[in-house]
N, C-alpha and C positions, 0 to 999 in steps of 0.2 A: 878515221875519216877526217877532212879538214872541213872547215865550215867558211861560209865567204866574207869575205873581206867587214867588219863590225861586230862577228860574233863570235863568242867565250871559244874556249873549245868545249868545254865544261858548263853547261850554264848556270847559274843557282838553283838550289832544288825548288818544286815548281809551289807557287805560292796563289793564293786565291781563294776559292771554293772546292778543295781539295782534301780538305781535313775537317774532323766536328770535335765539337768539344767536349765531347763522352767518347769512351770505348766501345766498339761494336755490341757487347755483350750486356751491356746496361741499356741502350737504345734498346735493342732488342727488345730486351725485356720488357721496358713499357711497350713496344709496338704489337708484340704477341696478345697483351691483356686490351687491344683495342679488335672488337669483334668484328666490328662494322666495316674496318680495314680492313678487316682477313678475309671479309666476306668482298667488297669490290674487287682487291684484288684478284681473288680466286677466281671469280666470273669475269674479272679482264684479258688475263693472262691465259685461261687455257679455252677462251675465243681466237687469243690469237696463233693458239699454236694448233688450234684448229687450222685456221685459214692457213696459215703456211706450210699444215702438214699436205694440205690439198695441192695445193699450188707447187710445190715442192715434188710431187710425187708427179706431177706431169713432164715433168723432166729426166729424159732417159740417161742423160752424160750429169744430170747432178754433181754426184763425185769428182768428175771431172773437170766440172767447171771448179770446184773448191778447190781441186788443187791446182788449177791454174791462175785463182784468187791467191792462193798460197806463196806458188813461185815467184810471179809479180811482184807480190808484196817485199818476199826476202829481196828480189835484184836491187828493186828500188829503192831499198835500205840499204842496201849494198854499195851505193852509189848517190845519196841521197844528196850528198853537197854539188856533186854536177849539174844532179836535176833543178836545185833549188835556185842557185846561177843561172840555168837557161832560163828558167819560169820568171826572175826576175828580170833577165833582159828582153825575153818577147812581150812579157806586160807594158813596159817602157817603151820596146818601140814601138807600141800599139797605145801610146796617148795614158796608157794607165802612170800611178808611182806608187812604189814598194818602201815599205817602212819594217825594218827590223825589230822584234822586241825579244829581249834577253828571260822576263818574266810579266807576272802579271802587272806591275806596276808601270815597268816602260809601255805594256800592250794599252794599259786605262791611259796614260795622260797622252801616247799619241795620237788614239781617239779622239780626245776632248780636248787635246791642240786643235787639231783637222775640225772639229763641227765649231768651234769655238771663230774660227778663221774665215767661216760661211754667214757670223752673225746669228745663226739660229740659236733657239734653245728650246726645242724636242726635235725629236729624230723618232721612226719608225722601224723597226727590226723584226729580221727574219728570225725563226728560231734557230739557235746558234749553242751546240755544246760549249763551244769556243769561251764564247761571250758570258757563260753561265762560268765556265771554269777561272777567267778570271773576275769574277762580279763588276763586268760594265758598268753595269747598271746602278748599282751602288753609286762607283765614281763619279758618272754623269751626272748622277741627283745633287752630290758633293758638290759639282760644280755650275749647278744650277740648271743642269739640262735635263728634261722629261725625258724617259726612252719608252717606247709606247711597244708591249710587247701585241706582233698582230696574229700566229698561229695562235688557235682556239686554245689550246691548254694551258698553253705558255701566259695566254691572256688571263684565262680562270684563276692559275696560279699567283700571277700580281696581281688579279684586284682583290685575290684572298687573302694577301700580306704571307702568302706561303711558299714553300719551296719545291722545284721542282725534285721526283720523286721515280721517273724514267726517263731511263735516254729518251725512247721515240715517243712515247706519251705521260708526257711530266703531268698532269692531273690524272694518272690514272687512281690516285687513292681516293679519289671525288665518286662519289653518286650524279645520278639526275639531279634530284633532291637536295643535295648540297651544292649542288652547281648552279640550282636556282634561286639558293637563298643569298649567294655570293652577288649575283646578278641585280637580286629587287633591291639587294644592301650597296653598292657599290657601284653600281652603272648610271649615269646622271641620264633621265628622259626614260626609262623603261617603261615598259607597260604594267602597271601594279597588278593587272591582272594575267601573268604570265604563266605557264605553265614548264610542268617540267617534260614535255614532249620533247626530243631531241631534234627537230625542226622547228619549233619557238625558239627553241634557247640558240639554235645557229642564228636566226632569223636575225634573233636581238643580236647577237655580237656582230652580225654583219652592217647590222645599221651603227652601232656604237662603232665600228672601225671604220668604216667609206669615209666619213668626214675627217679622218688624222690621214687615212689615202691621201687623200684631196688636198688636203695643206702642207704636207710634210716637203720639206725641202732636203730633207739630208737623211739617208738611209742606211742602216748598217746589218751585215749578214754575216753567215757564218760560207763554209764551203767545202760541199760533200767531195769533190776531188778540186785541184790543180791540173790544167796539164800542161808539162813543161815545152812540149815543142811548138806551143802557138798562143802559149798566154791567157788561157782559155779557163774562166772558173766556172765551176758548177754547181746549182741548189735545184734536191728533187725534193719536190713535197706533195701534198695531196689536198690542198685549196684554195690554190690561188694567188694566197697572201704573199708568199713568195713573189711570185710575179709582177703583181703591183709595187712592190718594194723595191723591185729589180729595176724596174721599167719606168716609172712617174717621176722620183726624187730628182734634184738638179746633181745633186751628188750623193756618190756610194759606195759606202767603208766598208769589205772584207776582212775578217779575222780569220785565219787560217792557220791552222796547227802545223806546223811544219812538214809532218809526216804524211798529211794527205795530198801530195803532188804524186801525179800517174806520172811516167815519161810521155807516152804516144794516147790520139784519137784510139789507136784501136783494143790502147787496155780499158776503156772501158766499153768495150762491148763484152768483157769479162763480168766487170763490178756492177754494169746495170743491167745485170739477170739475176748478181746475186743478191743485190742491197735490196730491190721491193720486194720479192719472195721471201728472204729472209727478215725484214725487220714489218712491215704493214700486210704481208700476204698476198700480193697484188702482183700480177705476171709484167707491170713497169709502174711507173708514178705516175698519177694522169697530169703530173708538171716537172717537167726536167728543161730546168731553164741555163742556158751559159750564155756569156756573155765574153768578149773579148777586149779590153781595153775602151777606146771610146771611139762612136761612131759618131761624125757631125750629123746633128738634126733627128737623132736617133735617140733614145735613154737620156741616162746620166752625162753632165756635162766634165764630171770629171771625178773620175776612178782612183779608189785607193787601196791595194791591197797590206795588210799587217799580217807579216808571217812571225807568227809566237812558239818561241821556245816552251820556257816558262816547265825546263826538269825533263824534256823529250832528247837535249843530247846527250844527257846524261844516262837516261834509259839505252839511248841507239848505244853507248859504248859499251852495256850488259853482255856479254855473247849469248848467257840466256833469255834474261828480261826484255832484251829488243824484242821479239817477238810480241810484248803486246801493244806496239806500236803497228802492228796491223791491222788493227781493228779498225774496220770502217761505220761504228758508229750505228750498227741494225739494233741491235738490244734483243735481239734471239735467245743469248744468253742468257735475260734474265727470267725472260717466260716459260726456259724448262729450270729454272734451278727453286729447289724445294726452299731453300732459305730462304729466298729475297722472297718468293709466293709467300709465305709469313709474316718475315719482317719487316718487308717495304722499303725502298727506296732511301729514307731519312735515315731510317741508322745507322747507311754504312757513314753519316757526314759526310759526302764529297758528292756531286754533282756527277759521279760516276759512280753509279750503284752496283750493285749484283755481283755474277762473276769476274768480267772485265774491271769493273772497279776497284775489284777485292786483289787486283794482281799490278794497274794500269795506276792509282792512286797512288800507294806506297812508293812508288819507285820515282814517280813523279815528286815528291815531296820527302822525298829519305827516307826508306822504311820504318825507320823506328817514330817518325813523324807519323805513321799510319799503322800501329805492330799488331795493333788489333784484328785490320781487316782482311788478309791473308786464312786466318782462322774463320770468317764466315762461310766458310762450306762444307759440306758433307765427304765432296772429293766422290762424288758418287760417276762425273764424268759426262754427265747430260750438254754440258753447257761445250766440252770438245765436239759433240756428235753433233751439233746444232752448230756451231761456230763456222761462216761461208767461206772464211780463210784457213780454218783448220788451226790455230790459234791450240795449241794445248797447254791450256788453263791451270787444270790440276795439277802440271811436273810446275807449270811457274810457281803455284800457291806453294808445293812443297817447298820448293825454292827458298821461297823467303821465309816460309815458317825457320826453316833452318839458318837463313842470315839472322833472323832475329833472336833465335837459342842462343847462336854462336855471339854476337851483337850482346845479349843481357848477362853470358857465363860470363865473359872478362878473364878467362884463364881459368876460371874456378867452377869443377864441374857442379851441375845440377841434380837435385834427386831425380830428375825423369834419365838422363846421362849417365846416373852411375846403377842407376837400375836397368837398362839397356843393356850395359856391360857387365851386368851380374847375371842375365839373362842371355848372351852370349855366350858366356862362360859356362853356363851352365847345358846351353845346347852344341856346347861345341865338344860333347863327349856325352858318350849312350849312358856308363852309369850315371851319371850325375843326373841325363835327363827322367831316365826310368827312377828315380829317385824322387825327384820332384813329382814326376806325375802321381805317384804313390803319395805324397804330400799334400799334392792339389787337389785329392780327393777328400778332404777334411772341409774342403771349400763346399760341400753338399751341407752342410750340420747349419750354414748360414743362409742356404737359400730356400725359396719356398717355389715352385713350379719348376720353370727352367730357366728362372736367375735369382739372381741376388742383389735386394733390392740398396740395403747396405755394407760397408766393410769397414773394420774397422780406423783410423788413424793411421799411415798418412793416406792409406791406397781408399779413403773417404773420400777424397780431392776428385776422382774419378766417379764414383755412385752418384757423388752430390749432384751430378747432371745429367748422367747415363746409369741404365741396368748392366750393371757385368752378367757374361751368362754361366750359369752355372753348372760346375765340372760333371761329367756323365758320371753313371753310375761303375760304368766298366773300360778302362781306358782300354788307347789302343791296342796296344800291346800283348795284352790280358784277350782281346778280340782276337787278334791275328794268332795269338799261338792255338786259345781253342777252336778256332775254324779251319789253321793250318796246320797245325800238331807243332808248330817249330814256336821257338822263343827267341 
């Protein structure tokens, strides 16, 4: 692919809120011994896979439509620098301007050029992956500017000094109850006598947000598609906030991932049947707002979209890894995957959790920048059969598991490598393997049910975190001759 006229071909690997500063496997670990998490989450995640199993099942071309999410996806990958060129000449000649960023560093300071150049210093923002991936918000503070986050979770989250935790609902590791204590602690004017009814507590964020409505001059959003044949960006959400951010400000900054530009109006009568079914459970969003450059006497008085790199064409040039540059951002993913239901959000470090994180980080930031998070999954496969593009997660995780063996050997094989090939070798001829199995029957004298709870040195590396199971009593072999008289 070529990229248009200002950008790498290669960009730098992607930088921001893409990495933590622990291993997957340590995070974990603390996350597992927090109860209280395990227990919100649990009750978050399979509500909502309630609701979309519902909604989902009213649909008779389901399948169909996934793979027509799918094909979409690849063309327009396929062709992405075209697209991206046209998108930025119809924004332009519809009154907008486009601003290129290489990574997260150019995407922060030509933000905080643009609000800096308005005089203000707070801005109002829609929830925005975008915006999170390269910590805006951070940098605007740096530079003296407030950024007022206005969806309800995204708000619970900053005035909790915490991180967000899911793609579509980043407080989901919050209760009632801690979302109230966030609220009497951190909200100036509350009502001390508030409760944790989840109509008080909208009630209060809505009066605590109307008044930054009302004043805000400079807006900044993330944007659920692009579409390149008429300049046209889009944000669906479910209260509002969106709208008001969209609509009030005198100006309003888009950050947009490079990967999410549609080519035509009619690909998304695709992606909006399958983005609210699959990420909120909702048969559409009751706000799917776009907007087209600038209207006189209408909105914003003047439009700026930031299309960020920031390790995305570095992924597009994977022949395998591109693929998880299709994601549009539902988080379906991570409300069937057994791992993230556990471990939450925070330990994958990156602002993209779950399965999509665990394949969509790494690559974005260099895998061995992220070598951890590949191995957060079971590979059990839930998170393909849920995926609305068909995304297959599990071949990319193996993927990298394997850049990262081949990445840490350096030429020089590994014991898990050279025990591979001992076991090769050994099944690549019957005596040898009827040898062994007559061997592996000794593995009974170590276990007690039907496994084994330890082993000795090095194959301990193994038990220390899993049951091996333990060898039957009659192998096959031994089965089939006396049930078939042959050997």
């Amino acid at each position: 692919m070529t990229v248009p006229l200002g950008m790498p071909a290669l960009a730098p690997p992607g930088v921001g809120h893409l990495r933590g500063g622990r291993p997957f496997p340590d995070a974990a670990r603390e996350a597992l011994a927090d109860t209280q998490l395990r227990r919100n989450l649990g009750h978050a995640t399979s509500t909502i896979r309630g609701k979309r199993a519902a909604v989902v099942a009213e649909c008779p071309d389901w399948e169909d439509l996934r793979r027509a999410g799918e094909a979409l996806k690849a063309a327009t990958m396929a062709r992405l620098d075209e697209h991206l060129e046209r998108l930025e000449r119809e924004v332009t000649a519809r009154g907008g301007q486009v601003h290129w960023a290489r990574d997260a560093h150019e995407a922060n300071a030509i933000v905080t050029r643009l609000v800096r150049e308005t005089g203000e210093t707070e801005v109002v923002k829609v929830k925005s992956m975008a915006t999170q991936e390269i910590g805006l918000n951070e940098a605007l503070a740096d530079a003296g500017i407030a950024a007022h986050e206005t969806d309800l979770a995204e708000l619970i989250v900053q005035l909790g000094g915490d991180l967000p935790s899911h793609i579509l609902v980043p407080a989901i590791h919050r209760n009632r109850a801690e979302i109230r204590e966030i609220f009497l602690r951190e909200m100036p004017g509350v009502d001390p006598e508030l409760t944790s009814e989840p109509r008080r507590l909208a009630m209060a964020a809505r009066a605590f947000l109307r008044e930054r409505f009302l004043r805000a001059k400079v807006a900044v959003s993330g944007a659920n598609f692009g579409v390149a044949d008429t300049g046209t960006l889009l944000v669906v959400e479910s209260e509002g906030n969106g709208r008001m951010c969209l609509t009030l400000p005198d100006t309003l900054i888009t950050v947009m991932g490079i990967e999410k530009v549609v080519p035509t109006w009619a690909d998304l009568e695709v992606f909006l049947q399958l983005l609210p079914r699959s990420s909120t459970g909702e048969r559409m969003n009751p706000y799917t707002s776009a907007w087209t450059g600038v209207t006189p006497g209408d909105g914003p008085r003047a439009v700026h979209l930031v299309l960020l790199d920031n390790g995305r064409t570095a992924t597009l040039a994977d022949p395998t890894g591109r693929a998880a540059l299709h994601c549009i951002k539902c988080s379906a993913c991570l409300n069937v995957c057994p791992v993230y239901e556990r471990a939450g959000g925070h330990a994958y470090g990156s602002v993209y959790p779950g399965p999509i994180g665990a394949v969509l980080s790494p690559q974005l930031t260099g895998v061995e920048d992220n070598a951890s998070l590949p191995y957060a999954s079971s590979l059990c496969g839930a998170c393909f059969d849920a995926c609305p593009v068909r995304i297959d997660i599990p071949s990319l995780l193996v993927d990298l598991r394997a850049r990262h063996v081949d990445a840490a050997r350096g030429g020089v094989p590994t014991a898990e490598a050279a025990a591979m090939a001992a076991a090769s070798w050994v099944m690549a001829d019957p005596r040898r393997f009827a040898a062994a199995e007559t061997a592996s029957r000794l593995g009974r004298l170590l276990g007690r049910g039907d496994h084994i709870a330890t082993l000795p040195p090095p194959l301990s590396a193994w038990t220390g975190s899993r049951d091996a199971p333990r060898p039957p009593a009659e192998t096959f072999r031994r089965w089939w001759a006396r049930e078939r008289g042959t050997s």
